[in-house]
C-alpha positions as CSV (number, residue, x, y, z in Angstrom):
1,X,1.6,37.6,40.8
2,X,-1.3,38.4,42.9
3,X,-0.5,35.6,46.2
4,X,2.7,38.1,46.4
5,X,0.6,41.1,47.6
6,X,0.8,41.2,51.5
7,X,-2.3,43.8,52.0
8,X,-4.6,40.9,52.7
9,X,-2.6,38.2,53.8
10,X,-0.8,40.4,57.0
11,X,-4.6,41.4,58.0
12,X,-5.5,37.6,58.0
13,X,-2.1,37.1,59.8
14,X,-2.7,40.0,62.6
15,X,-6.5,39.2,62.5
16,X,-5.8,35.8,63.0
17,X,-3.3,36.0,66.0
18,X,-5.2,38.7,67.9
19,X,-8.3,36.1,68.1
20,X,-5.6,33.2,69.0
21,X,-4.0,36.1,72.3
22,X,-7.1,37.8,73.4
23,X,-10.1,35.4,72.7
24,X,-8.5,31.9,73.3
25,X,-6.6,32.1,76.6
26,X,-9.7,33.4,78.6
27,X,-11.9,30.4,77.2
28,X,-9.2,27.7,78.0
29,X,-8.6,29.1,81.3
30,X,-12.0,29.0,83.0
31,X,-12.0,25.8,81.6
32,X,-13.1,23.5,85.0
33,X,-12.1,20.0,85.1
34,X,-15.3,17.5,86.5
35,X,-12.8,16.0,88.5
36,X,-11.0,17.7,91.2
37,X,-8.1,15.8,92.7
38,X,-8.4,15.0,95.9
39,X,-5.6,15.8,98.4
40,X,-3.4,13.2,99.2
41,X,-2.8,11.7,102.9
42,X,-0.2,13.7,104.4
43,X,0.5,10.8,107.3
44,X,3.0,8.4,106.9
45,X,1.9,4.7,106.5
46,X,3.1,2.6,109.3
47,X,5.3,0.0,107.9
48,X,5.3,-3.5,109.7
49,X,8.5,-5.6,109.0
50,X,7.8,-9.1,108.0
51,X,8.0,-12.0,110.6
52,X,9.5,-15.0,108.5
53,X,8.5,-18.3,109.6
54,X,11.5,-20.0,109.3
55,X,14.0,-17.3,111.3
């Protein structure tokens, strides 16, 4: 049966995986988001305890 014979299929398979670990990662990583998150307040919010009306 021919689909048996791994001569062409393993150099698809190593072809194939050599693109996906040397050509992808580079591309995805200098990937730049449009939107940079901005840094959050480091100061504490000053809480104000409630004054109920009827105490």
């Amino acid at each position: 049966m021919p689909q048996l014979n791994p001569a062409p299929w393993f150099a698809i398979l190593v072809f194939s995986w050599t693109v996906f670990l040397a050509i992808l990662p580079p591309k995805v990583m200098a990937h730049s988001f449009p939107n940079e998150p901005a840094p959050q307040n480091t100061q504490k919010s000053q809480a104000n305890s409630w004054s109920w009306p009827w105490l």
